[in-house]
C-alpha positions as CSV (number, residue, x, y, z in Angstrom):
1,X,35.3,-5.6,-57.2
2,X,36.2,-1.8,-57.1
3,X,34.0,0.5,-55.6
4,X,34.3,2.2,-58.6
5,X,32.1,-0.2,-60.3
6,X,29.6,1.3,-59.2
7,X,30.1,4.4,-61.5
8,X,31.2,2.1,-64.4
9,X,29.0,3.4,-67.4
10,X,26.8,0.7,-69.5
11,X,27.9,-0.4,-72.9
12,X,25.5,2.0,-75.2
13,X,23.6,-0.4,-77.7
14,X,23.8,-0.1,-80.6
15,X,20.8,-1.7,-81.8
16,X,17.1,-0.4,-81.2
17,X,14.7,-1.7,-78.5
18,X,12.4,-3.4,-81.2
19,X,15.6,-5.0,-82.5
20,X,16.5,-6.3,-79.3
21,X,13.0,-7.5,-78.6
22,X,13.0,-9.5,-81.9
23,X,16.8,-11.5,-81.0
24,X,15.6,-12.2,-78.0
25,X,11.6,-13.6,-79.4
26,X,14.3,-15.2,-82.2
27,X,15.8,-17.4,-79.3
28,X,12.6,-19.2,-78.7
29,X,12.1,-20.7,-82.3
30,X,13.3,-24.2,-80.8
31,X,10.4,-24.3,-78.2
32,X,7.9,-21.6,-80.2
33,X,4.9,-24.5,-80.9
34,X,5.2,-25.4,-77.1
35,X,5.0,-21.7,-75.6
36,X,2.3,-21.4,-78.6
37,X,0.1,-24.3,-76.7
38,X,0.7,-23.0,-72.8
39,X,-0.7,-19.0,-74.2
40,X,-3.4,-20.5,-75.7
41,X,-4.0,-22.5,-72.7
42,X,-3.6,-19.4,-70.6
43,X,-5.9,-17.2,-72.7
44,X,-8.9,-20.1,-73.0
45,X,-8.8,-20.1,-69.2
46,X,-9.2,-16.2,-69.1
47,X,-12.1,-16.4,-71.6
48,X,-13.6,-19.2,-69.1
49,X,-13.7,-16.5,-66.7
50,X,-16.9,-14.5,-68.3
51,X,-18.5,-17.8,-68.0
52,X,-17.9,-18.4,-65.1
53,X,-18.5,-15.2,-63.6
54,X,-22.2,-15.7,-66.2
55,X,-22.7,-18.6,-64.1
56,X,-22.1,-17.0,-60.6
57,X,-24.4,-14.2,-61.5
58,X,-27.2,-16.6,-62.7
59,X,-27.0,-19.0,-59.7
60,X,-27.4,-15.7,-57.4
61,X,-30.2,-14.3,-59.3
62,X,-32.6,-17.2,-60.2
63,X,-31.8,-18.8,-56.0
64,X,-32.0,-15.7,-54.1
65,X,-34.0,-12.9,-56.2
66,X,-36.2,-15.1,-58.2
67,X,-36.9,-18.2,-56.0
68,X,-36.3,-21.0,-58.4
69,X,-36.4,-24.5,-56.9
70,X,-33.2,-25.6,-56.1
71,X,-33.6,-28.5,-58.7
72,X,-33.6,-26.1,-61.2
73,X,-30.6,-24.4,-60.8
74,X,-28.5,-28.0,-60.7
75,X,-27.8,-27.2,-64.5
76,X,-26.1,-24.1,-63.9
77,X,-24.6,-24.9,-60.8
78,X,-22.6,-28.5,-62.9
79,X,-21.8,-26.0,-65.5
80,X,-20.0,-23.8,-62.9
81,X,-17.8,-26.9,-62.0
82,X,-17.3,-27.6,-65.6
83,X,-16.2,-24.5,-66.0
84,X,-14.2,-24.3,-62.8
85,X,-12.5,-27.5,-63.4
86,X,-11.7,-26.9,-67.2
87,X,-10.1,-23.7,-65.9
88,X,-8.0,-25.6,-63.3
89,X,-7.0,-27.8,-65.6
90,X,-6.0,-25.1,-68.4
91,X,-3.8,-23.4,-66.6
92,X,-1.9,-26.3,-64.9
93,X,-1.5,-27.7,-68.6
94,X,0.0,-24.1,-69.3
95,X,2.2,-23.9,-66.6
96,X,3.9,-27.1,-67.3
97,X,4.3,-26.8,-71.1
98,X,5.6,-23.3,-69.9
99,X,8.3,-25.0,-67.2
100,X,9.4,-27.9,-70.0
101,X,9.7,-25.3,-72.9
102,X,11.7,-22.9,-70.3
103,X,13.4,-26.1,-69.6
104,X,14.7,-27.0,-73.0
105,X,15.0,-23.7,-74.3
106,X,18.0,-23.1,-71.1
107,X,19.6,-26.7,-72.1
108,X,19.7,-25.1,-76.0
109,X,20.9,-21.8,-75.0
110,X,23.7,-23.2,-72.9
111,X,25.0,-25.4,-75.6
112,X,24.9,-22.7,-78.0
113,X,26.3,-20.5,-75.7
114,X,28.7,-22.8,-75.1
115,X,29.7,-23.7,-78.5
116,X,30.4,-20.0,-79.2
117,X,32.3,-19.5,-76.0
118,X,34.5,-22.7,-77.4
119,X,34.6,-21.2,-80.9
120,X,36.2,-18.0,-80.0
121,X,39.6,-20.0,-79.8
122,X,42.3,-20.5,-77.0
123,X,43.9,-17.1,-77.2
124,X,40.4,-15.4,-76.6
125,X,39.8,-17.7,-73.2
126,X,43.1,-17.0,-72.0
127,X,41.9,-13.3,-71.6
128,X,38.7,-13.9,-70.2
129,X,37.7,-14.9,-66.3
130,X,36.6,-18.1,-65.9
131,X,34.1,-17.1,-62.9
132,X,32.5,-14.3,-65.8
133,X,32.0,-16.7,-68.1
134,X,30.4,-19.5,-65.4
135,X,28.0,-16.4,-65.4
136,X,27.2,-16.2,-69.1
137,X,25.2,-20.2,-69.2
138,X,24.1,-19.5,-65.3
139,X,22.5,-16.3,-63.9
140,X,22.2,-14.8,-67.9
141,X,20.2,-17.9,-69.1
142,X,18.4,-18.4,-66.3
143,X,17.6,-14.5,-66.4
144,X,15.9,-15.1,-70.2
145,X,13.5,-18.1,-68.8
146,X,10.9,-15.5,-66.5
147,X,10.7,-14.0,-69.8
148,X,9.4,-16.7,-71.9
149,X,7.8,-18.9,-69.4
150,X,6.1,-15.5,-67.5
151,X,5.8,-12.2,-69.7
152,X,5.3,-13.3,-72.8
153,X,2.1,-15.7,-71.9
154,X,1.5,-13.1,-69.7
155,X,1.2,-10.2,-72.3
156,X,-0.6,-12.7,-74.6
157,X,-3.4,-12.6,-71.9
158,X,-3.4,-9.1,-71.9
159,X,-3.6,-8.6,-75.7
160,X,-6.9,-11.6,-75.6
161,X,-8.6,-11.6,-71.8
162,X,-9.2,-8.0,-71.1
163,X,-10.7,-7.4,-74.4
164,X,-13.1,-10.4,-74.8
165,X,-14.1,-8.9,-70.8
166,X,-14.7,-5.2,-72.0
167,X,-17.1,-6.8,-75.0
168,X,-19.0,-8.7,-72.5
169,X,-18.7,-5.5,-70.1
170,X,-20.2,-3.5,-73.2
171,X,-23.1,-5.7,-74.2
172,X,-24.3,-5.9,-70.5
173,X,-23.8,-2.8,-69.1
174,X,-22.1,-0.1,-71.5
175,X,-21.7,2.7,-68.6
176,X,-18.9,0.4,-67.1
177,X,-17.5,-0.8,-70.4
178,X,-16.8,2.9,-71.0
179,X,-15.1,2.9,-67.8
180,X,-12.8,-0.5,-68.3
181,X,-12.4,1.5,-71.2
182,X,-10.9,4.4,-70.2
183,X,-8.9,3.0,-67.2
184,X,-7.3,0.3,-69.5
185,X,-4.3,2.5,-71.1
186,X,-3.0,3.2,-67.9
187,X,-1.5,0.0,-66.9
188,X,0.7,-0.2,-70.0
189,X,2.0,3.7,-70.6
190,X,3.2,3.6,-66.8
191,X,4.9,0.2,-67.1
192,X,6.4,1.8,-70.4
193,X,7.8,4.6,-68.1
194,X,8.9,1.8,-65.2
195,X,10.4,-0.3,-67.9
196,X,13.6,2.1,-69.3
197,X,14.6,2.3,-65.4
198,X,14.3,-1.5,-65.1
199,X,16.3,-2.3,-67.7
200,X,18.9,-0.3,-66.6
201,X,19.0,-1.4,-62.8
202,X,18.7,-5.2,-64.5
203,X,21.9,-4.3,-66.4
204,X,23.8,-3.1,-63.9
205,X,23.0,-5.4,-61.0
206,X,24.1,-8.7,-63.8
207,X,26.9,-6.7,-64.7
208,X,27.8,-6.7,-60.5
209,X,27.0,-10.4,-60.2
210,X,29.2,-11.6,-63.5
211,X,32.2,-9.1,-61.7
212,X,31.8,-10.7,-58.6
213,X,31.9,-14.3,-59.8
214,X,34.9,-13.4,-61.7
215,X,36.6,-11.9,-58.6
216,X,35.5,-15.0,-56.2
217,X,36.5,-17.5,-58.7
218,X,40.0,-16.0,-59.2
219,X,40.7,-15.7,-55.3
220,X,39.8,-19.1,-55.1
221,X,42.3,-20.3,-57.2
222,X,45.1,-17.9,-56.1
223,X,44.2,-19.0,-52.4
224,X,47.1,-20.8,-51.4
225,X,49.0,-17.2,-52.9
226,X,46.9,-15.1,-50.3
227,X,47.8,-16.9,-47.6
228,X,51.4,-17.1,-48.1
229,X,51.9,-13.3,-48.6
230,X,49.3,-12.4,-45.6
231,X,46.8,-11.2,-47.9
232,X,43.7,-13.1,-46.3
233,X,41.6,-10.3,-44.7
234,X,42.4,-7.7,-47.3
235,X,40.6,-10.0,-49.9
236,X,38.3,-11.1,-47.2
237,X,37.2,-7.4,-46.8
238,X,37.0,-6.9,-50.7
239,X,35.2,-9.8,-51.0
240,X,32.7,-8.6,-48.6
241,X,32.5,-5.4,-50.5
242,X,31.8,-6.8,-53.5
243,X,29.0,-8.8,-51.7
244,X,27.8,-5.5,-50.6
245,X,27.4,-3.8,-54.2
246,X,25.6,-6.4,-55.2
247,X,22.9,-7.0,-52.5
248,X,22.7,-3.0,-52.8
249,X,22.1,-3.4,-56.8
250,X,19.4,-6.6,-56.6
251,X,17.7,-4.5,-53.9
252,X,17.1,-1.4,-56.2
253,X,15.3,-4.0,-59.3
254,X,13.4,-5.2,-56.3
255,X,12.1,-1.5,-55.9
256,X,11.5,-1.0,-59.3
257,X,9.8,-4.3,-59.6
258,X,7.4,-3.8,-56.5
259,X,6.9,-0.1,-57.6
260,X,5.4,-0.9,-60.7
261,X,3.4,-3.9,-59.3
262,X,2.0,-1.6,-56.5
263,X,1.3,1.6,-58.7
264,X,-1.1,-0.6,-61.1
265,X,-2.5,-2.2,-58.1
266,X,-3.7,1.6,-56.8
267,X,-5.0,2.4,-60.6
268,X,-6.7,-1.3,-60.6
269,X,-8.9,-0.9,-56.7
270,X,-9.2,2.7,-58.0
271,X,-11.2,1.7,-61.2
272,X,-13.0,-1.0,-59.7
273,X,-14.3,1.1,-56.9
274,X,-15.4,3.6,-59.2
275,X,-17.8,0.9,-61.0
276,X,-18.6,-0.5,-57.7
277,X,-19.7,3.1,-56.7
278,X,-21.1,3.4,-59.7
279,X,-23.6,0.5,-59.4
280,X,-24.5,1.2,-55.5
281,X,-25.4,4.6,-56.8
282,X,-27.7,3.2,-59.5
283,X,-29.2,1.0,-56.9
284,X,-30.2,3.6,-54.6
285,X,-31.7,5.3,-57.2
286,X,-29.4,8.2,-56.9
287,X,-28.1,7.6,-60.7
288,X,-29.6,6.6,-63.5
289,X,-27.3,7.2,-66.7
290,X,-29.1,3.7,-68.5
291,X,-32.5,5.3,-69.2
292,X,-34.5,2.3,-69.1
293,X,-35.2,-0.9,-66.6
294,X,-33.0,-1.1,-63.6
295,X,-30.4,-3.1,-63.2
296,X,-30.9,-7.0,-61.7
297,X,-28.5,-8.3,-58.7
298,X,-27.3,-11.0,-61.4
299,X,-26.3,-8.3,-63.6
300,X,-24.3,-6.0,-61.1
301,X,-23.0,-8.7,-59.4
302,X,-21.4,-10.4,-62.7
303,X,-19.8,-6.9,-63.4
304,X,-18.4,-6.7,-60.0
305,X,-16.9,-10.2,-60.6
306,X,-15.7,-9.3,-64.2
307,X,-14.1,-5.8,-63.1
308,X,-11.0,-7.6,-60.6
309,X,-10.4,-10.0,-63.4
310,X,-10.0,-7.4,-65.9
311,X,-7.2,-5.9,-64.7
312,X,-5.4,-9.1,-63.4
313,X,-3.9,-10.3,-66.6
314,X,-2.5,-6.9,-66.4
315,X,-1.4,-7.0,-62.8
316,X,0.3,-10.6,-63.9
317,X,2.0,-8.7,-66.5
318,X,3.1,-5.8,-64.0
319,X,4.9,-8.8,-62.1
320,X,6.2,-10.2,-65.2
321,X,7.5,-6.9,-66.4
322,X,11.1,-6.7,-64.8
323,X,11.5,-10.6,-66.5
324,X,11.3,-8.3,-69.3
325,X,13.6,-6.1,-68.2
326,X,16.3,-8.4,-67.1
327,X,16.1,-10.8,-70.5
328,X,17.3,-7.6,-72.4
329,X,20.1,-6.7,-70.1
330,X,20.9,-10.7,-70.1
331,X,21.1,-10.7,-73.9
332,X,22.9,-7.7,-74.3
333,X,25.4,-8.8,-71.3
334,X,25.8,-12.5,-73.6
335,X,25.9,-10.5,-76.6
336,X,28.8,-7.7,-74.8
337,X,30.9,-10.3,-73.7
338,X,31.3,-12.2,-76.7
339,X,32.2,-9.6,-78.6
340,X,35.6,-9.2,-79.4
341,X,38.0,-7.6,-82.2
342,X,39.8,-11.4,-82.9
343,X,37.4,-13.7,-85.3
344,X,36.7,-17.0,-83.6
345,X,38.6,-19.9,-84.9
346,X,35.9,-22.2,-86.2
347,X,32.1,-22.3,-84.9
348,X,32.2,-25.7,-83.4
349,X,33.4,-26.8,-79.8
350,X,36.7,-28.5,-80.2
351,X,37.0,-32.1,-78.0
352,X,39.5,-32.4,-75.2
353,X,42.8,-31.6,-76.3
354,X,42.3,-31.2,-80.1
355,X,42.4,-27.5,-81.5
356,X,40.3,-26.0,-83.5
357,X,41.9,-25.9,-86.8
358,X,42.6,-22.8,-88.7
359,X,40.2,-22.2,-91.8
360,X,44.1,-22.0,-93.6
361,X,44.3,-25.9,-93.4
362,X,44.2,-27.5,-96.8
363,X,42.9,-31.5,-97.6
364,X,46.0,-33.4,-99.2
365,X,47.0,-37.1,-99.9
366,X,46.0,-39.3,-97.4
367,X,48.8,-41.2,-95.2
368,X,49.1,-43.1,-91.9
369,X,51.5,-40.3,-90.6
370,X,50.9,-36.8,-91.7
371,X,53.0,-34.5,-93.3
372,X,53.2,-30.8,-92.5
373,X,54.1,-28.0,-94.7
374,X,54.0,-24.4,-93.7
375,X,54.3,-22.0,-97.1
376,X,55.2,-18.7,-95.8
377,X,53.4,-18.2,-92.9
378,X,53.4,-15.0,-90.3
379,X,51.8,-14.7,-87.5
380,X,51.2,-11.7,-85.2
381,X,49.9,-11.8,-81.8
382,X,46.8,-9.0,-81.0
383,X,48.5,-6.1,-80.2
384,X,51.7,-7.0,-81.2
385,X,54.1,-4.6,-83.1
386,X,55.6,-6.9,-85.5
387,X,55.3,-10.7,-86.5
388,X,56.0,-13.3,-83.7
389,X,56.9,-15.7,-87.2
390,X,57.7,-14.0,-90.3
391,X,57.3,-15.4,-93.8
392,X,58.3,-18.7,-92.5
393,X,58.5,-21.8,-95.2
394,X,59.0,-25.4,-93.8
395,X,58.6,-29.0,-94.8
396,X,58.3,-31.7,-92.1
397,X,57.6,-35.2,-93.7
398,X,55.2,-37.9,-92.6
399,X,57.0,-39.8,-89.6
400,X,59.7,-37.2,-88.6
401,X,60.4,-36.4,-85.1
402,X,61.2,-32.6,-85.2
403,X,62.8,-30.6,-82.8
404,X,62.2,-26.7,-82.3
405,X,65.0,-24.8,-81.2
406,X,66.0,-21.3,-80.5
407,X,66.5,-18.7,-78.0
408,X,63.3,-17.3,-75.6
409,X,61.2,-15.3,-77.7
410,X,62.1,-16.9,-81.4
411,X,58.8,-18.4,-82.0
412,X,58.3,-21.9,-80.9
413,X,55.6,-21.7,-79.1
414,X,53.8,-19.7,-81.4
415,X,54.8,-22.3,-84.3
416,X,52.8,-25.0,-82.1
417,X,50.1,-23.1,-81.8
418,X,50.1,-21.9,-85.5
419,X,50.3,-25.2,-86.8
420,X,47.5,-26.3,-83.9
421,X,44.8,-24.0,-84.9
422,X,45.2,-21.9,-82.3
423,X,46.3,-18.8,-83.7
424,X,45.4,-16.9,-87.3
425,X,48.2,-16.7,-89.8
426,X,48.2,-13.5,-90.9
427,X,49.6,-14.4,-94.0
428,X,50.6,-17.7,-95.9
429,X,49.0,-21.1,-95.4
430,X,49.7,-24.3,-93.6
431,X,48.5,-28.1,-95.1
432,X,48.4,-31.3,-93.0
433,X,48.3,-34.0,-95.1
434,X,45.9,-36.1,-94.5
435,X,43.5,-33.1,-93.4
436,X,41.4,-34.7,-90.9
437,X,44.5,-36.2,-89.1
438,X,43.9,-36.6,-85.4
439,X,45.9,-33.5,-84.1
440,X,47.0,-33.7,-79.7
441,X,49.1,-30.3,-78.4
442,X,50.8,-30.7,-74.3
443,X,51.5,-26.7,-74.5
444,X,53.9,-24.9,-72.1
445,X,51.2,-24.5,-69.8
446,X,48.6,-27.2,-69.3
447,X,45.0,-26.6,-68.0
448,X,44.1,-29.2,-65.4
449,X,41.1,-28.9,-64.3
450,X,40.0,-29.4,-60.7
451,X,39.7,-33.2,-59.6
452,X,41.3,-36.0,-60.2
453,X,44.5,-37.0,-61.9
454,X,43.0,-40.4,-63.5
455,X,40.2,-37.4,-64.4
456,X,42.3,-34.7,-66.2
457,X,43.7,-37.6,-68.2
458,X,40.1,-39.2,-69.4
459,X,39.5,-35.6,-71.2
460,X,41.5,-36.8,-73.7
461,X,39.6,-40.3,-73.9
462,X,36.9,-40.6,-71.5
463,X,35.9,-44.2,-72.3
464,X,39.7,-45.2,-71.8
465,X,40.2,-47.9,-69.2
466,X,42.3,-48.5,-66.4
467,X,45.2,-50.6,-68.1
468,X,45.6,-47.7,-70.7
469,X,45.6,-44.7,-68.4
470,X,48.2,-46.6,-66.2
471,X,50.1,-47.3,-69.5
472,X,50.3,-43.4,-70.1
473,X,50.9,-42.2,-66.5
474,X,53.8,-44.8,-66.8
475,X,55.2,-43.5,-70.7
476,X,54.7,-40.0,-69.4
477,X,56.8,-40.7,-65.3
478,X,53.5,-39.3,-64.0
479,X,53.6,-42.6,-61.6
480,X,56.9,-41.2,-60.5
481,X,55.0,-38.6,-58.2
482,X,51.4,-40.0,-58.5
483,X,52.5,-43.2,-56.1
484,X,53.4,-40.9,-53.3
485,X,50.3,-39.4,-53.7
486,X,47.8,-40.2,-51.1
487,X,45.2,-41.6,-54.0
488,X,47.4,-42.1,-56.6
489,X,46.0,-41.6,-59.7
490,X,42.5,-40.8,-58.1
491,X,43.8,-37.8,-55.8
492,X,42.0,-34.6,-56.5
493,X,44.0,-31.6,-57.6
494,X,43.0,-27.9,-57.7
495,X,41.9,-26.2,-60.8
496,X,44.7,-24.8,-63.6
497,X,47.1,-28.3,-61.4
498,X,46.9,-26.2,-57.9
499,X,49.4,-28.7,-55.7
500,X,51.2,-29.7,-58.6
501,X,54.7,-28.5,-59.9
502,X,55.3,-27.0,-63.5
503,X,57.1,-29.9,-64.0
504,X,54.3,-32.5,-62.9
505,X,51.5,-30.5,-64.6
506,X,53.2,-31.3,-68.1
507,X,53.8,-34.7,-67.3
508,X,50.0,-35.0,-66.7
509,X,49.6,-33.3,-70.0
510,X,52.1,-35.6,-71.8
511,X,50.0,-38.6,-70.6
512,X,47.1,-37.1,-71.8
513,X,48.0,-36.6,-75.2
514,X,49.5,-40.5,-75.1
515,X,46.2,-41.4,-74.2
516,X,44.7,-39.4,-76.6
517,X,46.9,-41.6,-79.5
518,X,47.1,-38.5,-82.4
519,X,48.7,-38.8,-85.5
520,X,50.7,-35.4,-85.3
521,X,51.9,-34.8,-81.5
522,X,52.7,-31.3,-80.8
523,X,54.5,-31.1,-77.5
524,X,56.6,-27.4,-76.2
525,X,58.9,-27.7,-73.4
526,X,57.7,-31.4,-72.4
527,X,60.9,-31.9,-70.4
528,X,61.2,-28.9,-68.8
529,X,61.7,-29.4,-64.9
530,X,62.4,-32.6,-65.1
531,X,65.7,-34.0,-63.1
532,X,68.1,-36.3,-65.8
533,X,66.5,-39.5,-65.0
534,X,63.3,-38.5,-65.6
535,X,63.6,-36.6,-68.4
536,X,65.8,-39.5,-69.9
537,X,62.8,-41.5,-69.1
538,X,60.0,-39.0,-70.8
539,X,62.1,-39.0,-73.9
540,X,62.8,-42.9,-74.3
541,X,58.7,-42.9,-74.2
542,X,58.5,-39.6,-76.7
543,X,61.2,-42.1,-79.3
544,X,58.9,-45.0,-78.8
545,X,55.6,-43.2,-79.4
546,X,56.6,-41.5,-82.5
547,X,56.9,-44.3,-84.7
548,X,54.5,-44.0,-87.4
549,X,53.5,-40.7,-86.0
550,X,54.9,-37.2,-87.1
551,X,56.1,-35.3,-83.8
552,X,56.9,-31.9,-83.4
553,X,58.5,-30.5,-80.1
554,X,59.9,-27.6,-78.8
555,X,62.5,-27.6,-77.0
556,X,65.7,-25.8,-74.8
557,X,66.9,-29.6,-73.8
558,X,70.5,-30.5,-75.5
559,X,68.8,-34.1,-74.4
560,X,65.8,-33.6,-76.7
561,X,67.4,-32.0,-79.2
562,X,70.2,-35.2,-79.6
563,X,66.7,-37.6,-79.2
564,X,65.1,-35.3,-82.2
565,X,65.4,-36.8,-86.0
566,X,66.0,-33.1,-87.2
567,X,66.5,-30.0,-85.1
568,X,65.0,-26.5,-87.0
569,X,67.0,-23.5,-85.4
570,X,64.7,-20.3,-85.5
571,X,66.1,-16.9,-85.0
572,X,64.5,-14.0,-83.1
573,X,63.1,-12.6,-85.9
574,X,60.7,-15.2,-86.2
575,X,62.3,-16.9,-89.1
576,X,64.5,-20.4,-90.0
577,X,68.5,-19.6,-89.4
């Protein structure tokens, strides 16, 4: 992380407050009737409160003032454990609806989120860090559950308790109902006032922690790189700096946080001594502002009860604020990052090693082997001054093995990933006939994730068994390398193949896409830094697994081009020769 970060303005939104409040209420619909159940929970406990503070008063007056028997007062004094015991049980039934709703409402938003991270399509990930986005289903969801399992029960108790206590306040004594009165706006303008600097801190310090995740995450994977060019305690020492930055960034929502907690605190003792003054005073005799009989011990004593409760939904809701605070900066973080210029590909997550298809793909007869047919197609990558593939027509029929050639920069690649789903056409359309064919791509530039080899193949088919992932490893020469390999097939390799060459990382992609058994194979460069034998090997299997399949690959190999049915020549301007 740059120190400059710390000066990095925030992205203005674009959207209202109230707007944002009502996406982010929107996000609880799945849990709604179970947050529903723990605030009413909550506020029923708060009401028990005047009852039991009744009871208190009662028990105090009729024992100690009046001298009842204490036979008498065992009515009261089993209603005050009722009471006591309903309350427990209340808000322990609250707090666990609360923690299961928060529960499942995280589980839904990660698989939404996850969905719509999927959705955006393979050139979209490519550009993003995978550390930021680890961020976006971790510390941003979990910042959006104090939110709807703390503040909102918490200002549903505000809205409900207090008043139901200034009522009773009034009735008994309306001298400190007058006062509850007056003291109650303060507690929300000032967390109003607190709340547009919380936001702000919350912003920034999830903004620091999704920047450093992205910056650890990517020195991890370039480690063996650091060490070989000497760069260890530079990274070390920028590591520790972004470390820094962010402890400095959490430690100023503390402040903000335990400033607004202790500010309603002082306005809260303040008000409560005022009516305790108040009611010494009218004891001694030295006020009188009720005109009429005194007041009893039971009666001063159950407003001196009532007054700390009065303010504590409010206190809760002081401690609950900054949950407030960091929820909108979460959202509008989620909602920041996945916003991008390029359209996502399709809304649902793609399985291991299919692409989401292009909305240009078009149903046609139904076969065993598909057919492809691209009607003038052109594609442009973002940014791009003109088309990578330009008004391109081609015909590839059910069952052919299809070769790709050309020079560097002519377009196969691109071709593969057009015909995947992976890229928008800009123009034209393509139809794979049968439409729901099962589709499997080994690209230039496999992702393997980080564990096992036998692990990084079962993404394709994770209920395959042993025989068939040997039987792939075997088409695809992966045993070739794997059987030197201290586990074989079960030795762990680093994320993106670290430990593995370019050559061995395709081969593991190969056998993953023979496992995977598609009906159209799209495979670029699968031979690429592969010595004679082997690649003589790789292509014997690629012959033998494209009967009854239709195969596309592209290719620089005179070897593959000779083992190809048909070999399409594409020039550098993106179109056939």
């Amino acid at each position: 992380m740059d120190p400059a970060d710390a000066a990095e303005p925030l992205p203005q939104a674009s959207v209202s407050r109230a707007d944002q409040i009502r996406r982010l209420d929107a996000l609880a619909a799945p849990v709604r009737g179970r947050l529903r159940v723990a605030g009413g929970c909550t506020v029923v406990a708060g009401w028990l409160l005047i009852a039991q503070a009744a009871l208190i008063a009662l028990l105090v007056q009729r024992g100690l003032v009046e001298g009842a028997a204490p036979a008498s007062l065992a009515p009261a004094l089993l209603a005050l454990v009722a009471v006591g015991l309903a309350r427990a049980a209340l808000l322990l039934g609250a707090r666990r609806t609360a923690d299961a709703a928060g529960t499942t409402l995280r589980a839904s938003l990660r698989r939404t989120l996850a969905v719509r991270v999927l959705g955006r399509g393979a050139p979209w990930l490519r550009r993003q860090r995978s550390g930021a986005l680890s961020e976006l289903t971790g510390t941003h969801v979990d910042a959006l559950d104090g939110y709807f399992g703390g503040y909102l029960l918490a200002r549903l108790e505000v809205m409900l308790v207090p008043l139901a206590m200034l009522v009773a306040a009034l009735l008994v004594e309306p001298v400190v109902g007058v006062l509850l009165l007056v003291t109650m706006p303060l507690a929300p303008v000032f967390m109003m006032l607190v709340g547009w600097g919380a936001q702000a801190a919350s912003q920034r310090q999830l903004r620091a922690l999704s920047r450093m995740g992205g910056h650890f995450a990517d020195r991890l994977r370039g480690l063996g790189l650091i060490r070989l060019y000497g760069r260890g305690d530079a990274e070390l020492a920028g590591i520790e700096g972004a470390a820094e930055g962010l402890r400095e960034r959490s430690l100023k929502v503390l402040r903000i946080a335990f400033l607004s907690s202790t500010v309603l605190e002082f306005f809260a003792s303040v008000s409560v001594a005022v009516i305790a003054l108040y009611l010494g005073m009218s004891y001694l005799g030295m006020i009188d502002l009720r005109g009429g009989a005194p007041l009893t011990l039971g009666t001063g004593l159950f407003l001196l009860l009532l007054a700390p409760e009065f303010y504590a939904p409010m206190r809760r809701l002081a401690a609950h604020y900054h949950d407030r605070a960091s929820a909108l900066a979460a959202l509008e973080e989620i909602e920041h990052a996945l916003a991008d210029d390029v359209e996502p590909a399709s809304s649902a997550a793609p399985q291991a090693d299919e692409p989401i298809r292009s909305t240009s793909l078009a149903p046609a007869a139904s076969t065993t082997a598909p057919a492809v047919t691209l009607q003038g197609i052109s594609v442009r990558h973002a940014g791009a001054g003109r088309d990578a593939l330009s008004a391109l027509d081609l015909e590839i029929a059910p069952g052919e093995f299809v070769a790709l050639a050309g020079g560097s920069g002519s377009g196969k690649s691109t071709l593969l990933e057009a015909i995947a789903g992976w890229l928008p056409l800009r123009e034209g359309r393509i139809v794979i006939a049968p439409h729901d064919a099962r589709i499997g791509y080994a690209p230039q530039r496999p992702y393997l994730f980080h564990g096992s080899i036998a692990d990084n193949l079962r993404i394709a088919r994770p209920d395959a068994d042993d025989a068939s992932l040997q039987a792939a490893a075997e088409a695809a020469q992966v045993m070739r390398f794997a059987t030197r390999l201290p586990g074989g097939l079960d030795t762990v390799i680093g994320e993106r193949g670290f430990g593995l060459s370019g050559g061995e990382a395709r081969r593991i992609a190969l056998a993953r896409l023979f496992l995977r058994d598609p009906a159209l194979a799209l495979l670029d460069e699968p031979t690429a830094f592969l010595d004679p034998d082997t690649e003589r090997a790789v292509l014997e299997a690629l012959v033998a697994f494209a009967r009854g399949r239709t195969l596309i690959v592209a290719t620089h190999s005179d070897a593959a081009l000779e083992a190809a049915g048909r070999v399409v020549k594409l020039h550098a301007a993106g179109g056939l020769q």
